[in-house]
N, C-alpha and C positions, 0 to 999 in steps of 0.2 A: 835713977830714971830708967835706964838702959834695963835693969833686972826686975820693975816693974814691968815695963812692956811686954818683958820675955814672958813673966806671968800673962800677962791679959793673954798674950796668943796662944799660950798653952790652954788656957780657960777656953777661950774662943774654939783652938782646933779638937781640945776633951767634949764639947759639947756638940762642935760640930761632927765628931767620930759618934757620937751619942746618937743625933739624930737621925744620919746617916742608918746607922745599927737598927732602928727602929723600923727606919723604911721598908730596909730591905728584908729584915727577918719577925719582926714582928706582927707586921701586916701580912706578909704572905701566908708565916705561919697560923695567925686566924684563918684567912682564907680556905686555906687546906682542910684545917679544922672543921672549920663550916661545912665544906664538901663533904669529908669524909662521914661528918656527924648527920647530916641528911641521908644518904644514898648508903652510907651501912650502919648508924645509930653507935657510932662510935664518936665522943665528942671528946676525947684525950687528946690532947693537945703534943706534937711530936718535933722533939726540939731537930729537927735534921732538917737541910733544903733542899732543895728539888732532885730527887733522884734519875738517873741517866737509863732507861731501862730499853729493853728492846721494842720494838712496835708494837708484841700485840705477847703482854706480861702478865695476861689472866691464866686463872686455873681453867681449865675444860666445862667444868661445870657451870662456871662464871660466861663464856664465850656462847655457852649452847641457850645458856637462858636470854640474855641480850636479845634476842630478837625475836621472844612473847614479849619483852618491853614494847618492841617496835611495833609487833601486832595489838598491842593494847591502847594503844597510843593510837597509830592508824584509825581501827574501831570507834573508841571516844570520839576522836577527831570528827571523823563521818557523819555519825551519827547527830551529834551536837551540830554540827553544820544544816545536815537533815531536817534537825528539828526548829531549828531557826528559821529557815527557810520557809516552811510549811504551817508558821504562826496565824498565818489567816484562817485554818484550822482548829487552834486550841478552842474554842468554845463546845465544839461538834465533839472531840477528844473530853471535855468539860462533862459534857452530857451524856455521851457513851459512857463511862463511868459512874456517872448515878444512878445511871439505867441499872447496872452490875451491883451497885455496893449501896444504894438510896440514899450515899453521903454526898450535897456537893459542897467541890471545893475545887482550889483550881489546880487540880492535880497536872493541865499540862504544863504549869510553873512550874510545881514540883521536880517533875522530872526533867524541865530542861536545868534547872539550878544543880540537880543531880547529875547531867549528864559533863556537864559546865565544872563540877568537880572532879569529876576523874580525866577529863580532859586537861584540865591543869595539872593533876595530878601526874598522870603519866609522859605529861611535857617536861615539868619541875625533874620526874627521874633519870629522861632521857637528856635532856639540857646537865642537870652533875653528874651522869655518866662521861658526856662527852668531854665534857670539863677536867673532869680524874684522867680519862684518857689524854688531854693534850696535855697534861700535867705529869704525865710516865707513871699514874698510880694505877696501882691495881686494881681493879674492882672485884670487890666483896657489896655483891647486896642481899641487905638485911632478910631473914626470912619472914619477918611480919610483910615486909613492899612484895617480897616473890608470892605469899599467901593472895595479898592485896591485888595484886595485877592477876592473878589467874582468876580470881575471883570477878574481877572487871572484864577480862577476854571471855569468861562464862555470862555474864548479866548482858553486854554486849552484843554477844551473837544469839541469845535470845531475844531480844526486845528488835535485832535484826532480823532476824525469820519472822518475829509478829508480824512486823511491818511489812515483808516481803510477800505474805499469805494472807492476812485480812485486811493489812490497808495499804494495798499497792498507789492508790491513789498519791499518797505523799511524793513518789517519784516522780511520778508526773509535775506537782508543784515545782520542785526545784531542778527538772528540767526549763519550767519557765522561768525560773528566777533568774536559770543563767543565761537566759537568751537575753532579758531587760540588760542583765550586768555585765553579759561579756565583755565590750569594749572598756568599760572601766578595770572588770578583773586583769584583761591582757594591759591597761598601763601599771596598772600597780603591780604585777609579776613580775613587768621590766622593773620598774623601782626597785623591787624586793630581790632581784638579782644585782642590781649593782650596790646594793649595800650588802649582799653576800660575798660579791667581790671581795672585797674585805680580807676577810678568812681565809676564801679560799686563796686569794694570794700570798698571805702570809704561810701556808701551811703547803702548798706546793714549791713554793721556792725555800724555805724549811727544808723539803723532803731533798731538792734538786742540793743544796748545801750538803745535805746527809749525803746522797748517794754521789758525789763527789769526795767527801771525806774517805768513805770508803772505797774509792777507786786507790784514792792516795796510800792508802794501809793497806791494798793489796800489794803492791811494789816495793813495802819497806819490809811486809811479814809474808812470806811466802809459805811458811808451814800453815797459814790460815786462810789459804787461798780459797778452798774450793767452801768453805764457810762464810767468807765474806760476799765469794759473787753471789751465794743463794740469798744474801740479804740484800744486797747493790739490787738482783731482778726482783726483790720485794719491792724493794722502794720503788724502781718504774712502774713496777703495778701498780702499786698504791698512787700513782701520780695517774697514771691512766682511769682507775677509777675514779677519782675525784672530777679531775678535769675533762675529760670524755662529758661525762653527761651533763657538767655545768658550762659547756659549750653547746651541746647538743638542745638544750636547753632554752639558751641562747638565739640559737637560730632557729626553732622553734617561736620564739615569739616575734621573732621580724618578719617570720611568715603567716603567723596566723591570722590576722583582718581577712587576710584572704579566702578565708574556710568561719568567717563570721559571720551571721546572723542574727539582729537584731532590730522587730520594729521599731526601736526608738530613735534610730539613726534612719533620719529622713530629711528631705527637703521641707523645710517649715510651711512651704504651699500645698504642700500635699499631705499634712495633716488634720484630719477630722474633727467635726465638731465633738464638744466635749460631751459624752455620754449621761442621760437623762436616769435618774434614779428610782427606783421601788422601793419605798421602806418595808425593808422586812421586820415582819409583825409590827409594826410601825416605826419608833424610833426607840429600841428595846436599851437603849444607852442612855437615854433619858426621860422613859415612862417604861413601866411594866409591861411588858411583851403581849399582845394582842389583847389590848385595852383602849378604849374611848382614849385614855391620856399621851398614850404612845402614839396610834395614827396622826391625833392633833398636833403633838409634837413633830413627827412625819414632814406633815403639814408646813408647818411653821418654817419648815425649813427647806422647801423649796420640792419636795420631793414629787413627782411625776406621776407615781402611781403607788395604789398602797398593798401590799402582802399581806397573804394572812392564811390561817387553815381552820378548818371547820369541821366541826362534829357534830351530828344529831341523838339528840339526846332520846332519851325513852320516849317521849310524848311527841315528836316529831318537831321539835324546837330545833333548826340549824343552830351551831354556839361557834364563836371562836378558841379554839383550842387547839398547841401542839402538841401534846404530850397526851399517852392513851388512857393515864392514868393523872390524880387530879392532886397529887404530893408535893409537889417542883414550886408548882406556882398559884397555888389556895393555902389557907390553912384547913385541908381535911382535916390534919393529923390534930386538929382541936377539936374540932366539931364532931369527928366522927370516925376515929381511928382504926376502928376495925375494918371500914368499907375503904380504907386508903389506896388498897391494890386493883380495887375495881375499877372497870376500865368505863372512864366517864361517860359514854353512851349510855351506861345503863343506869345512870339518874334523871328522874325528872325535872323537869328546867324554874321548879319550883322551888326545889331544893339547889340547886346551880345557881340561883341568883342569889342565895342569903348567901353566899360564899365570898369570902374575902379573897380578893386578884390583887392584892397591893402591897400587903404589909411585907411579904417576904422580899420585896424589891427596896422600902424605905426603911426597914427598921433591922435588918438583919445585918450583921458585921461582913459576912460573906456576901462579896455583889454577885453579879451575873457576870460581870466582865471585868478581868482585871484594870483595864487601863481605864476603866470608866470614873469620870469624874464625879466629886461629890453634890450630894443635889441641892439646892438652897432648901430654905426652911419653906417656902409655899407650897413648892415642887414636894417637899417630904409629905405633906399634910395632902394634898392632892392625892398621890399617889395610895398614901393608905387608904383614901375610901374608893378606891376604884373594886369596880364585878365586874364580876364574867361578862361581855359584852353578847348580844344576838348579832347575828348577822345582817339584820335587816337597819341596826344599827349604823354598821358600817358602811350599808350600801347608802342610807340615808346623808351621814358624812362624806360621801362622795360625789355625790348627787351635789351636795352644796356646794362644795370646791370645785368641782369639775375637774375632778382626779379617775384615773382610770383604777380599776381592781381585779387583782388575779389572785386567785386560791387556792388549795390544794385541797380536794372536795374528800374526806377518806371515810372510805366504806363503814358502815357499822359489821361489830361483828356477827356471825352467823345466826347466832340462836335474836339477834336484834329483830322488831317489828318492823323497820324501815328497811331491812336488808334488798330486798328487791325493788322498792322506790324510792331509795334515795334521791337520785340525780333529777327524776322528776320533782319531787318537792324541792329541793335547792331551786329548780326553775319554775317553780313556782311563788317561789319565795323572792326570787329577782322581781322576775316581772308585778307580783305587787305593789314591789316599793316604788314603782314606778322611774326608775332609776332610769337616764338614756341609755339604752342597751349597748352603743358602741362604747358606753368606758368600761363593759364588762371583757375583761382578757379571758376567756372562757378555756381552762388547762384539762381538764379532765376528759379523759378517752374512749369512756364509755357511752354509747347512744348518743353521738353527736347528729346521726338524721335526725332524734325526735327533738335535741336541741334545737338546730338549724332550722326546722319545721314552725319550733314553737317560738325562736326569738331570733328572727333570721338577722339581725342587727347586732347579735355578740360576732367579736373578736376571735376566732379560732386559733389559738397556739397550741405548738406540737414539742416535740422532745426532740432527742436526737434521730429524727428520721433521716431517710434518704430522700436525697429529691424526687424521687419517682414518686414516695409514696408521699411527701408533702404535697407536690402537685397532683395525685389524686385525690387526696382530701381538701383538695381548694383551700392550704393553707400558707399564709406568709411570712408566718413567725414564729419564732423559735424560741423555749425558752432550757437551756441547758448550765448543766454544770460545768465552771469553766476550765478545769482539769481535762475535760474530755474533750472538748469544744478545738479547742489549738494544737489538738495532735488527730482528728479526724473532721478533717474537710473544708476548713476554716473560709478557702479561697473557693471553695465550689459553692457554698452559699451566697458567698458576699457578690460572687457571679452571677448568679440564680435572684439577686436580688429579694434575700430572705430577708426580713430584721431580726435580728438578734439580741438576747436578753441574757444574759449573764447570770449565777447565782455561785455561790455566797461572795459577795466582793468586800474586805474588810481595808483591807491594807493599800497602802498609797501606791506603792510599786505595781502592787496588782491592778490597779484603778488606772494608773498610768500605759501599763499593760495594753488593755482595753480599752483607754483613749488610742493610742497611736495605732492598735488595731481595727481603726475605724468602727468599733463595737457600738451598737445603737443608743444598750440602755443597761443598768447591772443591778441587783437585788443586792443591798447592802443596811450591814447592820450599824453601820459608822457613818451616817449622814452629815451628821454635824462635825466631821473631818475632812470627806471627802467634798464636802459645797466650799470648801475653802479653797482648794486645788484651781488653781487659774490657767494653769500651763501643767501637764505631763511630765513627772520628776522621771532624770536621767535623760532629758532629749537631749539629741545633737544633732548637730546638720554632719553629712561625711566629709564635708569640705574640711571641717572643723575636725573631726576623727583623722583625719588624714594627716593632717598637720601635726596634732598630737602625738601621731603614732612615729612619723618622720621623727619629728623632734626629740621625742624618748628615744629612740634608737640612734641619735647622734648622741645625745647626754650617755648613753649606757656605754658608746665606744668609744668616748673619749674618756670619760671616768674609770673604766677598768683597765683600758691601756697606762693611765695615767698610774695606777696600784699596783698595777705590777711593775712598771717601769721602777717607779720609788723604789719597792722593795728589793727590786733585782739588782738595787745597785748598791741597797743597803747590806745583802748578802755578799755582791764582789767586794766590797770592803770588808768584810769580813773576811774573805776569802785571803786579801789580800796580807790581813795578817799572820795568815798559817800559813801561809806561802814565804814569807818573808822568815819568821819563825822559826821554819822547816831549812830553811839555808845556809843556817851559821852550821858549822863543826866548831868543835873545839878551840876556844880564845879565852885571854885574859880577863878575867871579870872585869874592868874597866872597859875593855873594847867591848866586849859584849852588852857593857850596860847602854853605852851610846848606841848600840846598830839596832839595839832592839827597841832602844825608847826611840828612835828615829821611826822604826815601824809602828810601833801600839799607839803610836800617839797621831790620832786621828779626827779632824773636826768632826765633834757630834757624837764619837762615841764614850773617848776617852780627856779625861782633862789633863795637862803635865803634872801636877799632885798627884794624882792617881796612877799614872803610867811611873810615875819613879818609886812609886808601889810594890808594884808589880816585878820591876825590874831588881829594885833590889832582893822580891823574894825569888825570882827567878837567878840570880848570881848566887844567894846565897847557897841556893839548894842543889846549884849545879855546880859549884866550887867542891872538886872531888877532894871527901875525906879519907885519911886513912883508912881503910878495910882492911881487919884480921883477916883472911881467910879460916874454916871451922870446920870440924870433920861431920858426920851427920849428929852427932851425940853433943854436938858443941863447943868440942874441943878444942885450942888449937891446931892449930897444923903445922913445924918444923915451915922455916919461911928460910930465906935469903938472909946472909947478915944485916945485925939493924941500922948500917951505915947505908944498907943500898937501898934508894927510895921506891916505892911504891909507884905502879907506872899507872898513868891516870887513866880514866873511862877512858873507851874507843869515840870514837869522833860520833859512829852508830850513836852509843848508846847516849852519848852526851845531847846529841841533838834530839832524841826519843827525850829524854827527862827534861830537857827546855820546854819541846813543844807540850807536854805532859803537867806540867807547872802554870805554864801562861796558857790554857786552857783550864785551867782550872781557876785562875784567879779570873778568868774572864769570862767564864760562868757566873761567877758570884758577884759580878759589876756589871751585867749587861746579861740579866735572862731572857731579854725578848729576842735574841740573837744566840738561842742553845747549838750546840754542836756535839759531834759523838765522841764519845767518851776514848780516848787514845791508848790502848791495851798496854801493859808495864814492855818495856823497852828488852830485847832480846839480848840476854847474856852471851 
């Protein structure tokens, strides 16, 4: 019975020594693996554990490149935030590029899914860089990623200077974006610092461990003094650099509400009625862009006033049309492909009406907008037989709804038969339809006396004028782009008692924007999203911000004091074993085995099975054996007679190989509590 037992427990503790085996070296060693086979495309698997190495164990050339990672990284980062930001955009971005290449597609998905891979990309390298680095490996990266990242630091700082030079407008965007989102960006910063707490406390009281170790091994090795303290004032740098700016940082954000700005953070009484709509070119999201079906659709859905642009045609026909040429949105390219590039003014409106305005909108794989939903089956058959509409169409449909209408009237070209009377026929063409003149929004800047003269009942809007000269042109409203709009003058209008029109408003946040900016009215291509909007996404009252912001700022300092408390104590226990360690001289293996399992044996580090581990291999290794003495060639060396014994290690060097031993086995039982490495004990 007795020597079956004995079996089970030998089974039991061979399998629990198995397991054990597994944890500790099996799993790390993939780990490593994985790192190393990412970040330098080395996937051999290296039977060793974690190596003890100095701070900063790169070759030069590894050190000098590290930080085009960082610039590459940076870049991506930017930019992809940029272009996020600025999605109210991508159509106008859509379009400019057919203009260039007469392909569309939605190239600015393209490129942000583009921009969205090298941004993970160069996080993925900088994330197993730092990894290698807490791990004491070296870094070796691959020359295909060093190809790769300069390549991305080159694509980057080009498509940045684009943007910097032809579409500065983007900055503007996400300047507004971070006014909507500042208050939420500053809670989620604190958040994002107290779960960086983390690290950084594990990895500064780490350091503070280290550079006490080494204060201790200045006192026992003197011939390595002046090489240890250049490494003790490493380690306080390297502690200063971490902790400096993740404090600085810190305090930084308990002060920042202070220097915040944000119309959506208001008193709920004092926010504005919710802003009235324009369909632009009607509801291009769910009917073909400046078609009978589109405005109707407009319509339908609640919209205020209807958008649209106009060209005249060879015969003196006003038409709806944005595009100068008639490829985008007809099928020319069927009817009549060689005249594709000609700029629609110069067809008669005879030939403009057999023209299909539809099918590229219901039958084509590629939509007009990506997030546009799919159209039912009536809606699809609808839409293919839509034409070119007239103008006097549109005025007709507004006339019956009693929807207001603004345009953008654009000149024919020079060698055109209309070039010099355009704007009169357009106002001629109003006033026939008999349309009431106050729901015409009258945009266009040329010969507004013979306007005014002739239909003294239109609506005068102006651009981004100055007050001076709005109120010399006896006008009240305004119709601009809203990029420009909120960084010149915003508060001198809304003083002046202008109305204000907004263009192009797509997106929720921007619509929210413009509500809480007491904004009048906005020209939008997304009606049947923004009619849904009941309330202004991202409001808060300050009462409510304030609270917030307190409250995060107590959670962050009781939570990071709390992290580092833990670990500082998790380190004096540690501490306290190398101290304890460090005490014995010279004793009997028995005495020794008790005083030091008296030490190692610690709730939560070590269990008593494992410290009698330790101790026995620490007795065994320090239980001094005979030594030959050997001349350099190996020899012996003429000794004492063999009756006189051999005098044992010095009490030095005996307590150097204890502590040299149980730091070693306790590296290999407890990695998350690493310590430096103890240099061989002074002869």
């Amino acid at each position: 019975m007795d020597n079956t037992d004995e079996t089970e427990n030998e089974e039991t503790g061979r399998w629990r020594n198995l397991n054990s085996w597994i944890k500790c070296n099996f799993n790390y060693e993939c780990y490593m693996t994985f790192l190393n086979g990412c970040y330098s495309c080395n996937w051999e698997a290296k039977q060793e554990k974690k190596a003890r190495r100095p701070l900063c164990c790169c070759s030069l050339r590894e050190r000098l490149f590290y930080p085009w990672l960082i610039v590459s990284f940076c870049l991506s980062t930017v930019l992809l935030f940029a272009w996020i930001e600025t999605s109210n955009e991508f159509n106008g971005f859509d379009w400019v590029v057919f203009l260039g290449t007469g392909v569309w597609f939605f190239w600015s998905i393209v490129l942000l899914s583009f921009l969205g891979i090298l941004a993970a990309y160069t996080t993925l390298l900088l994330v197993l860089g730092f990894l290698l680095c807490w791990e004491k490996n070296q870094l070796y990266l691959h020359w295909y990623h060093k190809i790769l990242i300069l390549i991305t630091i080159l694509f980057c700082s080009l498509l940045l200077w684009i943007l910097l030079t032809y579409w500065k407008d983007r900055w503007l965007t996400i300047g507004l974006s971070l006014q909507i989102f500042s208050p939420y960006i500053h809670l989620s910063s604190i958040s994002v610092m107290i779960l960086l707490s983390w690290p950084v406390a594990i990895y500064l009281i780490h350091l503070e461990g280290e550079a006490r170790m080494r204060r201790f091994q200045i006192t026992s090795i003197e011939r390595k003094r002046n090489k240890r303290c250049n490494m003790h004032t490493k380690l306080r740098a390297l502690q200063v650099a971490i902790g400096l700016p993740f404090v600085l940082i810190l305090l930084c954000l308990c002060v920042v509400p202070f220097g915040i700005y944000s119309p959506c953070v208001q008193e709920k009484d004092k926010l504005g009625p919710k802003p009235n709509f324009f369909g632009h070119r009607g509801a291009p999201m769910l009917g073909p862009e400046n078609t009978i079906m589109s405005f109707e659709k407009a319509v339908e859905y609640g919209a205020h006033g209807l958008e649209s642009d106009v060209q005249i045609s060879l015969d003196k026909v006003p038409f709806l049309m944005h595009d100068y040429d008639l490829r985008r949105t007809t099928n020319i390219l069927d009817v009549m492909p060689n005249a594709s590039h000609e700029h629609s003014s110069f067809f008669n409106w005879d030939f403009l009406s057999t023209l299909n305005a539809g099918k590229w909108f219901s039958d084509s794989w590629i939509k007009p907008f990506f997030r546009m939903k799919p159209l039912s089956e009536a809606d699809k058959e609808r839409a293919r037989n839509q034409k070119i509409p007239k103008l006097s169409e549109l005025l007709e449909l507004a006339q019956k709804e009693k929807k207001l209408v603004i345009f953008d009237l654009n000149a024919p070209p020079q060698s055109h038969p209309s070039r010099s009377s355009y704007i009169r026929l357009v106002v001629s063409v109003i006033l026939d339809s008999k349309i009431e003149q106050h729901l015409i929004i009258w945009l266009p800047g040329s010969d507004r006396k013979y306007v005014r003269s002739k239909a003294p009942g239109f609506q005068h809007i102006g651009r981004l004028f100055t007050i001076e000269e709005l109120r010399k042109e006896n006008i009240t409203r305004i119709n601009v782009d809203y990029k420009r709009l909120f960084y010149n003058g915003l508060k001198e209008y809304k003083a002046a008692n202008i109305t204000i029109n907004l263009y192009i408003i797509n997106e929720p946040w921007l619509f929210s924007l413009a509500w809480c900016s007491r904004i009048h009215s906005v020209t939008t291509d997304n009606i049947q999203v923004l009619k849904k909007i009941n309330h202004p996404y991202y409001f808060m009252t300050p009462k409510f911000y304030l609270f917030m912001w307190i409250f995060m700022d107590i959670l962050a300092a009781v939570f990071i004091v709390a992290v580092f408390h833990f670990y500082w104590k998790r380190e004096s226990q540690s501490e306290k074993i190398l101290h304890g360690i460090t005490s014995y001289t010279e004793t009997p293996s028995t005495s020794l085995h008790d005083e030091v399992l008296e030490v190692v044996e610690i709730p939560g580090l070590l269990t008593k099975s494992d410290s009698e581990v330790i101790i026995s291999e620490v007795v065994n290794e320090t239980t001094a054996p005979t030594v030959y003495p050997t001349d350099d060639v190996g020899q012996l060396v003429p000794t004492e007679p063999a009756f006189e014994p051999i005098q044992a290690p010095t009490s030095e060097a005996n307590r150097e190989a204890t502590l040299q031993t149980v730091l070693l086995t306790l590296e290999a039982n407890e990695p998350t509590v690493p310590f430096v490495e103890k240099p061989p004990p002074e002869m």
